[in-house]
C-alpha positions as CSV (number, residue, x, y, z in Angstrom):
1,X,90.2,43.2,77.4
2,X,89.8,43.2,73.4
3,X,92.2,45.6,71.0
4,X,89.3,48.3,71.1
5,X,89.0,48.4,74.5
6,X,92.6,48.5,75.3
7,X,93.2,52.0,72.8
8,X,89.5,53.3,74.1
9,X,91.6,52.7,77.6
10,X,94.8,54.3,76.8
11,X,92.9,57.2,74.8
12,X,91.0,58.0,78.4
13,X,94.3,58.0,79.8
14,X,96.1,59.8,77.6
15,X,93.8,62.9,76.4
16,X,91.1,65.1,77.5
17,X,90.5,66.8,75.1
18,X,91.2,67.6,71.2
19,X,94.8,68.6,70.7
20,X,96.2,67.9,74.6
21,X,97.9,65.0,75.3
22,X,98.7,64.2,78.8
23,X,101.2,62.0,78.0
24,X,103.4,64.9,76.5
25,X,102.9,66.7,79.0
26,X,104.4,63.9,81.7
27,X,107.1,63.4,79.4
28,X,108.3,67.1,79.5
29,X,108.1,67.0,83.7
30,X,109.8,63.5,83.9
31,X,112.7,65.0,81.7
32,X,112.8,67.8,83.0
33,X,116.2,68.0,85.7
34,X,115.5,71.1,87.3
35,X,111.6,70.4,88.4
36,X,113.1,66.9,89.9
37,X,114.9,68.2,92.4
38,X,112.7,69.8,94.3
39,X,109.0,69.6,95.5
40,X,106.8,70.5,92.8
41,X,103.0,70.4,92.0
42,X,101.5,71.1,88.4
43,X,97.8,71.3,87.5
44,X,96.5,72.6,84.0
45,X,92.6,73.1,83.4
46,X,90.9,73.4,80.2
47,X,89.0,76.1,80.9
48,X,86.2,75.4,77.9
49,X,86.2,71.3,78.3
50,X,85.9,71.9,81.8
51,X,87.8,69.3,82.8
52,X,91.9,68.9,84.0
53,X,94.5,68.2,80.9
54,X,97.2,66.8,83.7
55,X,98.1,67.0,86.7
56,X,101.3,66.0,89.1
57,X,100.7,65.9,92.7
58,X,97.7,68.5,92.7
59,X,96.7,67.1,95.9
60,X,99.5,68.0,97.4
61,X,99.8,71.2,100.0
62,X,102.5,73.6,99.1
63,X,103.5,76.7,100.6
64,X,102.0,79.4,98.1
65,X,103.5,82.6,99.1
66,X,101.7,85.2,97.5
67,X,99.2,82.9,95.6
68,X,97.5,84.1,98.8
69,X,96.5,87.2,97.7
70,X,94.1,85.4,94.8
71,X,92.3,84.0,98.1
72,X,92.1,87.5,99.1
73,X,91.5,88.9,95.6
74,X,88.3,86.2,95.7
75,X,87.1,87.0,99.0
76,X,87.2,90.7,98.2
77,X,84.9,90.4,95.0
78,X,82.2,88.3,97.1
79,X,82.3,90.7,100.0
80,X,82.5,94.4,98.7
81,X,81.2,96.1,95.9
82,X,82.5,98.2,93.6
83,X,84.5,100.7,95.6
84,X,86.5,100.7,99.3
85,X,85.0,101.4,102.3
86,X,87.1,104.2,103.8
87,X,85.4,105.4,106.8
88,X,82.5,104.8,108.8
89,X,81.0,108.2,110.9
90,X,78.2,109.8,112.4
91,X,77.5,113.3,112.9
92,X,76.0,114.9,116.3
93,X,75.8,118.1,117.3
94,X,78.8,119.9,116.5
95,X,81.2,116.5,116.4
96,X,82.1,114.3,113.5
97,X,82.9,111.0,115.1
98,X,84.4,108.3,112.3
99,X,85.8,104.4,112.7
100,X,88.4,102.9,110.7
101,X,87.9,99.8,108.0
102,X,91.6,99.4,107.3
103,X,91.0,101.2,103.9
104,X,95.1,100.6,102.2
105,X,93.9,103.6,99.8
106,X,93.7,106.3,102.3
107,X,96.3,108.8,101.6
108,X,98.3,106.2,99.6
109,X,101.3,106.9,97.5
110,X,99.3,105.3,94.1
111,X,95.6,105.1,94.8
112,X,95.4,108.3,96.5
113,X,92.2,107.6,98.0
114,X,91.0,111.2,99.1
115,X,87.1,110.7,99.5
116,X,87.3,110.2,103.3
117,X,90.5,113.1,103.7
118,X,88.0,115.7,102.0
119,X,85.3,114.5,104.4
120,X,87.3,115.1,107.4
121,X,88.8,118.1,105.7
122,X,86.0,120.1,104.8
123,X,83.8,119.5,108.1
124,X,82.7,121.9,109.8
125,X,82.5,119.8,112.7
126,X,85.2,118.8,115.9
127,X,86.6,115.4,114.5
128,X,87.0,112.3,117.1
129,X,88.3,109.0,115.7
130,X,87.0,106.0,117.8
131,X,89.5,103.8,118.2
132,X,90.1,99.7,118.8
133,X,88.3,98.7,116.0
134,X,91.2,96.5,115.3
135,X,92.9,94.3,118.4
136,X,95.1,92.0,115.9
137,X,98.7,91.7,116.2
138,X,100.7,94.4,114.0
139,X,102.4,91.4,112.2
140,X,100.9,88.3,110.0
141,X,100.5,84.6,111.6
142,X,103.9,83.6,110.7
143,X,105.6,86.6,109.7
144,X,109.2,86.9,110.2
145,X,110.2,89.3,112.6
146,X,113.9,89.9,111.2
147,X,112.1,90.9,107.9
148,X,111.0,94.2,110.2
149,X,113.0,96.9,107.9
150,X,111.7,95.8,104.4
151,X,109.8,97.4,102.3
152,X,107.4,94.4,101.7
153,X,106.6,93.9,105.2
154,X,104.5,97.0,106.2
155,X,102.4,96.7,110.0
156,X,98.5,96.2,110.0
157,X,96.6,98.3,111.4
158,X,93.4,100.1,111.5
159,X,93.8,103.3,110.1
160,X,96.9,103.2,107.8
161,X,98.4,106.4,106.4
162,X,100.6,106.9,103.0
163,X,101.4,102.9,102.7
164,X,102.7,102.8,106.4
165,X,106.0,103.0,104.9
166,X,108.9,105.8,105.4
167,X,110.4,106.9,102.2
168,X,114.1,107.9,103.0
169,X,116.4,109.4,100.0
170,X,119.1,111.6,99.5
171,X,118.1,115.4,98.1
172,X,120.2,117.1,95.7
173,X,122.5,118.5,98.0
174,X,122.7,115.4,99.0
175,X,121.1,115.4,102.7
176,X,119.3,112.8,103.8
177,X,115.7,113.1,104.1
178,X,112.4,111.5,104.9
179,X,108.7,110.8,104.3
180,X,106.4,111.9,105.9
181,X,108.5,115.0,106.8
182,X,106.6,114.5,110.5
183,X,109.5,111.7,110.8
184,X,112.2,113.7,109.9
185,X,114.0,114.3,113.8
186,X,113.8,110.9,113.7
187,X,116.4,110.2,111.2
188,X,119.4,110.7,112.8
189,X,123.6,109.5,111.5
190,X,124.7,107.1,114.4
191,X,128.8,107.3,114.7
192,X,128.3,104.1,116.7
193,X,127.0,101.8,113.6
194,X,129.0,99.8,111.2
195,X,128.2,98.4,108.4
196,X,129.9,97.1,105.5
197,X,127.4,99.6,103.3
198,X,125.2,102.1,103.5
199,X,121.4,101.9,104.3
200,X,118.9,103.1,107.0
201,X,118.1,100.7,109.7
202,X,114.3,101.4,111.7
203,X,114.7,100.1,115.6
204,X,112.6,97.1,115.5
205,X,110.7,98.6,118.6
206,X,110.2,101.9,118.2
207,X,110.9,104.6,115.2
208,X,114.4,106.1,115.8
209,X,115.9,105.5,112.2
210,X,119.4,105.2,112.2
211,X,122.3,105.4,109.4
212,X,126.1,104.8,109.4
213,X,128.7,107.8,108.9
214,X,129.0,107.3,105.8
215,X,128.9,109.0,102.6
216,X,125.5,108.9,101.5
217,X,125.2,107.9,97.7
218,X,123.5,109.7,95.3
219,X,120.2,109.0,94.3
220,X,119.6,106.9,97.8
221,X,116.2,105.6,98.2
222,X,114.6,103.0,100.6
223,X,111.2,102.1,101.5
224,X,111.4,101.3,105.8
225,X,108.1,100.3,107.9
226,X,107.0,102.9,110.5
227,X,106.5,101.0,114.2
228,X,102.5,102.1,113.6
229,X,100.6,102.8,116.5
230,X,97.2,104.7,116.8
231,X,98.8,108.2,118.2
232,X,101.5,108.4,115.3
233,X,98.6,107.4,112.4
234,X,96.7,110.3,114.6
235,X,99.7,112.5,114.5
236,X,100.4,112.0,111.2
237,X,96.8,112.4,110.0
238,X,96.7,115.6,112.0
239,X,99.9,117.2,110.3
240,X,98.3,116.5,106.8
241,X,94.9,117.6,107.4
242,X,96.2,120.8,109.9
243,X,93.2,120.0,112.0
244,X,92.7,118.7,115.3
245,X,91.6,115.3,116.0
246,X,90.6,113.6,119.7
247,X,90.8,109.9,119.7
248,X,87.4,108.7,121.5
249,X,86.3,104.4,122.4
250,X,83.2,104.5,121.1
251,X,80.8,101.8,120.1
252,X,79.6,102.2,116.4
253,X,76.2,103.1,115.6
254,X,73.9,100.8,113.7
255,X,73.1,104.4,111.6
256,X,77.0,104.9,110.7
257,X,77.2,105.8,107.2
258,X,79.9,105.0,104.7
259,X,81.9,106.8,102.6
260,X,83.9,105.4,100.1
261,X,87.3,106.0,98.5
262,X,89.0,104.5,95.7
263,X,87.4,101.5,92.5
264,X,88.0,98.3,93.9
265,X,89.3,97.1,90.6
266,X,92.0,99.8,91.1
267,X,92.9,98.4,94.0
268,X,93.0,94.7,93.0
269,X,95.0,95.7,90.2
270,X,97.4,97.5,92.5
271,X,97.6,94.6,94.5
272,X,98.0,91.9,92.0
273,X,100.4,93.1,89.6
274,X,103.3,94.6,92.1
275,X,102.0,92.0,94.6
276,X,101.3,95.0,97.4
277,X,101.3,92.8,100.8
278,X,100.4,95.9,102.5
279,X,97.4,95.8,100.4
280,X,96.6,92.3,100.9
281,X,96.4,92.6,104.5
282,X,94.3,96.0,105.3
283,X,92.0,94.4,102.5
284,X,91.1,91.4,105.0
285,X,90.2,94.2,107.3
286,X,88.0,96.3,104.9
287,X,86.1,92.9,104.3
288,X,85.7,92.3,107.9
289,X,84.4,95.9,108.6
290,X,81.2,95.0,106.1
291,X,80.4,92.1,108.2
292,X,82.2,92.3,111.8
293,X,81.7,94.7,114.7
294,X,85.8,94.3,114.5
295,X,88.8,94.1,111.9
296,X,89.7,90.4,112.3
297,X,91.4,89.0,109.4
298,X,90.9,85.7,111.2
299,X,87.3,86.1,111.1
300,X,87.0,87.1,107.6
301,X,89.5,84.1,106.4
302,X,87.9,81.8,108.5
303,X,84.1,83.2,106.9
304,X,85.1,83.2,103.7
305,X,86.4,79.3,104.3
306,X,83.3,78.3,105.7
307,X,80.9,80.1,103.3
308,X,82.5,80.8,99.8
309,X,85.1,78.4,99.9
310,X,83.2,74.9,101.3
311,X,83.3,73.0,97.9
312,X,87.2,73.3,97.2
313,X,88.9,70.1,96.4
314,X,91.0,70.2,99.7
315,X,90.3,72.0,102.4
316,X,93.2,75.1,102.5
317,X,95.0,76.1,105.5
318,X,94.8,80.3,105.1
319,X,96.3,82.3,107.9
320,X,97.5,85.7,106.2
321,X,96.0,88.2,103.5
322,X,99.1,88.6,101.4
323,X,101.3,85.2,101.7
324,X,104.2,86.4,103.6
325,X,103.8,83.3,106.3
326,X,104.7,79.8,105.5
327,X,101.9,78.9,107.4
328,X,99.9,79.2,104.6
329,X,99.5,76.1,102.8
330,X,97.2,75.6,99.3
331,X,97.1,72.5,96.6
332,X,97.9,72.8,93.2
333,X,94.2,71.7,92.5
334,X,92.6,74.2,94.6
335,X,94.5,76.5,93.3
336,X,92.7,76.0,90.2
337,X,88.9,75.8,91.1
338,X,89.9,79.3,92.7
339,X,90.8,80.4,89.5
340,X,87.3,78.9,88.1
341,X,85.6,80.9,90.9
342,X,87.3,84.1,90.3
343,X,86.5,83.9,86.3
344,X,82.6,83.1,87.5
345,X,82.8,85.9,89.7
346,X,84.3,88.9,87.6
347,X,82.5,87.6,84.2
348,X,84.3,89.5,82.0
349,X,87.6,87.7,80.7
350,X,89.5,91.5,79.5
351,X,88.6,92.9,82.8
352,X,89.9,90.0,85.2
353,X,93.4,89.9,82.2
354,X,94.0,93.8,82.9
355,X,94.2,92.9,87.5
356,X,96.4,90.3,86.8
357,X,100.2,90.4,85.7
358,X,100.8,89.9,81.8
359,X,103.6,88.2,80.3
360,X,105.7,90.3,78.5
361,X,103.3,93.3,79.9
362,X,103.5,94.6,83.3
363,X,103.5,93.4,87.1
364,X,105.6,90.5,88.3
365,X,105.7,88.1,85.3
366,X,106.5,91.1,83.2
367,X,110.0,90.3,82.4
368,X,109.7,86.6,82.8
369,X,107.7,85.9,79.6
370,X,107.0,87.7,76.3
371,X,104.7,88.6,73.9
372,X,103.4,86.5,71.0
373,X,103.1,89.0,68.4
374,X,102.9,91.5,71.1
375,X,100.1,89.9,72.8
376,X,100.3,88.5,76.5
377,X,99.2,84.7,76.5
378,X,99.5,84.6,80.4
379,X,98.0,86.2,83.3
380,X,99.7,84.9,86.5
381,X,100.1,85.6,90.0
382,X,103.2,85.2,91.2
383,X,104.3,83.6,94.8
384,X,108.1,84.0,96.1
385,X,109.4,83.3,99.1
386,X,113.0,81.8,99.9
387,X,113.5,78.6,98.3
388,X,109.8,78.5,96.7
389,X,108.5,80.4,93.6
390,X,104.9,79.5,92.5
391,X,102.4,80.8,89.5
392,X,99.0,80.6,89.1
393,X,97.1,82.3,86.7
394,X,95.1,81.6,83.1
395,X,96.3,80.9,79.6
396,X,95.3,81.1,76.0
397,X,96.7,79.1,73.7
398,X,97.1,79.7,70.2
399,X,94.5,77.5,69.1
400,X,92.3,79.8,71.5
401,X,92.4,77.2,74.3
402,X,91.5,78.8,77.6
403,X,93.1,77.2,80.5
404,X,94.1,78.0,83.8
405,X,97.2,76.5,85.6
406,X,99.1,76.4,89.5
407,X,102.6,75.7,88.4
408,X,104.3,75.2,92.3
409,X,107.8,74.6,93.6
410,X,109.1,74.4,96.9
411,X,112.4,73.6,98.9
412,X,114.8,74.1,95.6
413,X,118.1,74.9,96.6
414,X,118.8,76.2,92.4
415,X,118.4,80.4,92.3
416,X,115.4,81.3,91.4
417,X,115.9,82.2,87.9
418,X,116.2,79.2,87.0
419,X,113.0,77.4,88.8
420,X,111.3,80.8,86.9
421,X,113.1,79.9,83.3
422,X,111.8,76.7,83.0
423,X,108.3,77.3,84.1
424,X,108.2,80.1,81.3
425,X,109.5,77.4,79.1
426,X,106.8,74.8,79.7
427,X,104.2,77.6,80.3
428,X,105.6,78.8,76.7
429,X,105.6,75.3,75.1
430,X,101.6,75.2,76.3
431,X,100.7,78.2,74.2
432,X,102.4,77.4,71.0
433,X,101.6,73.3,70.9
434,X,98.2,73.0,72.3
């Protein structure tokens, strides 16, 4: 090989476009002692170029945590338009019969999805929910089961009311109290329990909620998972509406209409920026009820797979809505033609920015990164689990280079502040050099 074709060779190599080098960019990995110690996978994408600036084993499968949810943000936007199926029902005679779709806005604490409640509200009609739409378990594939009193780990079901999650705080006298009041003889001081501080502890198999004798601090507040089942979401519906409501097996007509609740971009956005697993996972639902006689998340994951997710560099292995199991395994490089598929699909760039966390801005990356002039630069989704923290998202450089990235790290033993520090910093050093 001649001079010219030896620098023609390393120039292929070593850039991909005007003003990246990948050879930087492998320098600042290779030197870099805290990304060494652990398993992680890069990939950055120049979004214009169309083409990769570098990658470092993109091939690779990583646990994603809640990088999930952009599979579930993605399969939302092919399957459901621009607002959330809430209902389904048909009216005869004097009865208003309706079927669930797992709608998460319904009565919840943010989106406040009130469409469907006004429906079943304001009819004049006997109400009968027909039940069973949904047979799933009321946990993910994987889930941890010891995770049962978290906040983040809210039960699936059909017809979810207020979040499917108990608040309990202290009042200003300083009594203990719950949400929905419905719950409240089920809050009850147990002599018998010890702990080393205080905090309200749900039995894992039913909904007696328990707490210490203790003195309850001020300003207490904790977010607990109700058991759900399909008599207490009944019961529960029934005390906020004050009507009566007979639960029915019914097979849904073909001439069931729809009514809708809250924007869908609301949604996304609520579930994107906080990263809302309960969310995530009555979304999968909502899809299925558009296509499905049932609520199978398997169904819709394993659809969405086969149909809108065939041409992805490696094939993923997607079990949950939200990311909560490990089970879930994605490559840094399919990470990124998501990315490319989500951009294709919501076609306009501010719109897609304002779902996603913003450096410096809001959701989950809020603190982590800041502004450049007080502009965000980054719009990522977050994934963390123990021992793995993971972003993916898009980037703009100050030379207005638009690229996307998967930035993945699993089994570090180093907190996570520190796996999150030096992302920012390469992330950061991106922007301002490229």
């Amino acid at each position: 090989m001649g001079l010219l074709g030896a620098i023609v060779l390393i120039a292929t190599q070593y850039s991909c476009s005007p003003g990246l080098r990948k050879g930087k960019l492998r320098q600042i990995f290779k030197h870099s002692a805290i990304v060494n110690d652990h398993f992680t996978g890069f990939a950055l994408y120049d979004m214009d170029a169309q083409k990769m600036v570098y990658q470092l084993n993109a091939d690779k499968y990583f646990t994603p945590a809640s990088n999930t949810k952009l599979y579930t943000f993605y399969t939302c936007l092919k399957m459901l338009s621009d607002s959330i199926p809430a209902l389904k029902y048909v009216n005869r005679n004097d009865s208003l019969i309706f079927w669930a779709t797992g709608d998460p806005s319904f009565l919840h604490t943010d989106l406040k999805g009130v469409n469907a409640f006004n429906l079943l509200k304001n009819s004049p009609a006997k109400l009968y929910f027909s039940s069973g739409s949904y047979t799933g378990d009321f946990y993910g594939n994987g889930w941890p089961y010891g995770d049962y009193n978290d906040y983040y780990q809210a039960e699936i079901n059909e017809l979810p009311v207020e979040d499917n999650v108990a608040v309990v705080y202290a009042d200003a006298d300083g009594t203990l109290k719950i949400k929905p009041t419905y719950l409240q003889p089920l809050l009850k001081c147990d002599s018998t329990l010890k702990l080393n501080v205080f905090r309200v502890q749900r039995n894992i198999l039913n909904n007696d909620f328990v707490y210490p004798a203790m003195r309850i601090p001020k300003r207490y507040r904790a977010e607990i998972p109700w058991k759900v089942s399909t008599a207490l979401q009944l019961a529960l519906l029934k005390d906020t509406l004050k009507r009566e409501i007979t639960e029915v097996n019914l097979p849904m007509p073909t001439a069931a209409r729809t009514i809708y609740n809250a924007q869908a971009d609301t949604v996304y956005r609520r579930m994107l920026q906080p990263s809302d697993n309960f969310i995530a996972e009555q979304l999968l639902l909502v899809c299925s009820s558009t296509r499905f006689k049932t609520l199978s998340p398997d169904s819709v994951i394993n659809y969405s797979i086969n149909h809108y997710l065939n041409d992805l560099p490696d094939k993923p292995q997607w079990v949950d809505g939200s990311g909560l199991s490990r089970k879930d395994l994605f490559t840094p490089r399919d990470m990124i033609a998501l990315l490319q598929k989500i951009a294709a699909e919501v076609k306009d760039e501010n719109l897609l920015h304002s779902l996603m966390p913003a450096g410096g801005v809001v959701g989950t990356i809020k603190n982590a990164y800041k502004t450049d002039n007080g502009k965000a630069f980054v719009w990522a989704k977050t994934g963390s689990l123990a021992n793995n923290h993971n972003q993916s998202g898009y980037l703009v450089t100050r030379k207005g280079k638009r690229l996307a990235f998967a930035f993945m790290n699993n089994n570090f033993t180093r907190p996570t502040r520190e796996i999150r520090d030096e992302m920012v910093r390469i992330i950061t050093y991106i922007h301002e050099n490229y």
